[in-house]
N, C-alpha and C positions, 0 to 999 in steps of 0.2 A: 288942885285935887289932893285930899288925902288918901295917902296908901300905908294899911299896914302890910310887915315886913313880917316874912317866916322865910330862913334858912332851915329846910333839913335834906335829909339825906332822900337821893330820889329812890321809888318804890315801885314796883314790875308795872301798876295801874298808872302812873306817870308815863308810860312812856308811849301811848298818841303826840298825848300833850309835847315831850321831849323832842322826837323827832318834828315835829312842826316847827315847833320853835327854831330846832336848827336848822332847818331847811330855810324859814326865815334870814336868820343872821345871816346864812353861810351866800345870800344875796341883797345885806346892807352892806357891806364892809367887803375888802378884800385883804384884809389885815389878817384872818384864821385862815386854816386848809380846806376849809369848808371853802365851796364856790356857790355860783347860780345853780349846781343841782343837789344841793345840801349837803346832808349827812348818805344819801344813798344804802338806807336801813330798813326795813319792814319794821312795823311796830311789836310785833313779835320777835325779830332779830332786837329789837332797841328792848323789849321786856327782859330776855336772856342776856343780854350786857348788864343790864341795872342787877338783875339777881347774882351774876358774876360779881361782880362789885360788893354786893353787900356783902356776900360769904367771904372774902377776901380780906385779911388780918394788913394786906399794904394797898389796898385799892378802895375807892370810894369817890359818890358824885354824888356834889352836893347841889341842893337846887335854893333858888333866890325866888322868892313867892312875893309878887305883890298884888296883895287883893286877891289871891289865889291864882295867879298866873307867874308863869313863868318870863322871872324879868333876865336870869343870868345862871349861868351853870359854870361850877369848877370841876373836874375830875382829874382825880390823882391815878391815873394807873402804873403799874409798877410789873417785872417779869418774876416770874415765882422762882428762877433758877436760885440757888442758894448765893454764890456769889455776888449776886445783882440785882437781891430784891428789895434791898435796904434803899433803893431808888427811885424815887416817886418822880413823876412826868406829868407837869401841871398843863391843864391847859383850860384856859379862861375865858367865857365871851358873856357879853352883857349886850339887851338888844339895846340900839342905837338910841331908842325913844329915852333909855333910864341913861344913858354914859353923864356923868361928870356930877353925878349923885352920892360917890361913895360907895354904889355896890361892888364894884371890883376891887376894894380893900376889904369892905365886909368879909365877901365869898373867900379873899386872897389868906385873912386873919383866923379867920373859924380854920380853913385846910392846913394851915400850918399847927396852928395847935392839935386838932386831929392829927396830924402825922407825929409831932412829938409824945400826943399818949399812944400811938399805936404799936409801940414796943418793938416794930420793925425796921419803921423809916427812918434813916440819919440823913438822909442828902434830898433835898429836892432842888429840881432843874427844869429849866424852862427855855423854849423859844420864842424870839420876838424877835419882827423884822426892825433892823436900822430906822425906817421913816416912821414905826408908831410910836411917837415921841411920848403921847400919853400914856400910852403902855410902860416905856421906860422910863417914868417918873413915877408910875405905881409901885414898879417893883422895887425901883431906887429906893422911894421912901421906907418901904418895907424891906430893906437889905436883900432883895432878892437880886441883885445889878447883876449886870452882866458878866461875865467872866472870860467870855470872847466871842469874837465874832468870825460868820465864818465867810469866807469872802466866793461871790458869786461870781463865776466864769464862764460860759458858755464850753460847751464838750463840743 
């Protein structure tokens, strides 16, 4: 099957579609923080996220469209405090039907260059567990690698 591709930035009317989707992923994979009960967002809470995002000079979520659906979402958010807003906080999901396509370098490449023109961000950071190896050859090959890990211990 052919799919055309549209990356843009998601928009308040996006966000059924958004929240479905995530609700989706967040029960293929246990790889994100999403679970079996998704994002836990009303489509009205998820429309005032997306508007947040667009009015925001260090935040943004960009959407991966195939055929007009949502195949993968990046969003960089980032704290507004002056000290710490130069710090974007990636997080990345692709639904499982598209994985080993290329959209998560896509999605991973368009957000990095947005954050370098955004005049705010210098640093972006991300989490990834130890066992998503394909995770951590995406980001390798895009010098996002790790920096360290943090070690899980039971409290």
């Amino acid at each position: 099957m052919e799919y055309e591709l549209c990356i843009r930035e998601a928009e308040a009317q996006d966000a059924a579609a958004l929240v479905a989707f995530l609700d989706l992923v967040g029960q293929e994979t246990d790889f994100t923080s999403l679970d079996e009960n998704g994002i836990l967002m009303t489509e009205s809470e998820m429309a005032l996220f997306i508007e947040k995002q667009a009015t925001s000079d260090n935040q943004i979520t960009l959407l991966a469209l195939l055929n007009d659906e949502i195949a993968g979402v990046l969003n960089i958010t980032a704290e507004q405090r002056i000290r710490i807003r130069h710090i974007g906080d990636i997080f990345l999901v692709i639904q499982r039907k598209f994985w080993n396509h290329g959209l998560g370098s896509i999605l991973l490449e368009e957000g990095i260059e947005w954050a370098k023109t955004s005049g705010v961000l210098r640093r972006l950071q991300l989490s990834v567990q130890k066992r998503n190896e394909a995770a951590i050859h995406l980001y390798s090959n895009l010098d996002l690698l790790q920096k360290a890990y943090k070690k899980e211990e039971p409290i």
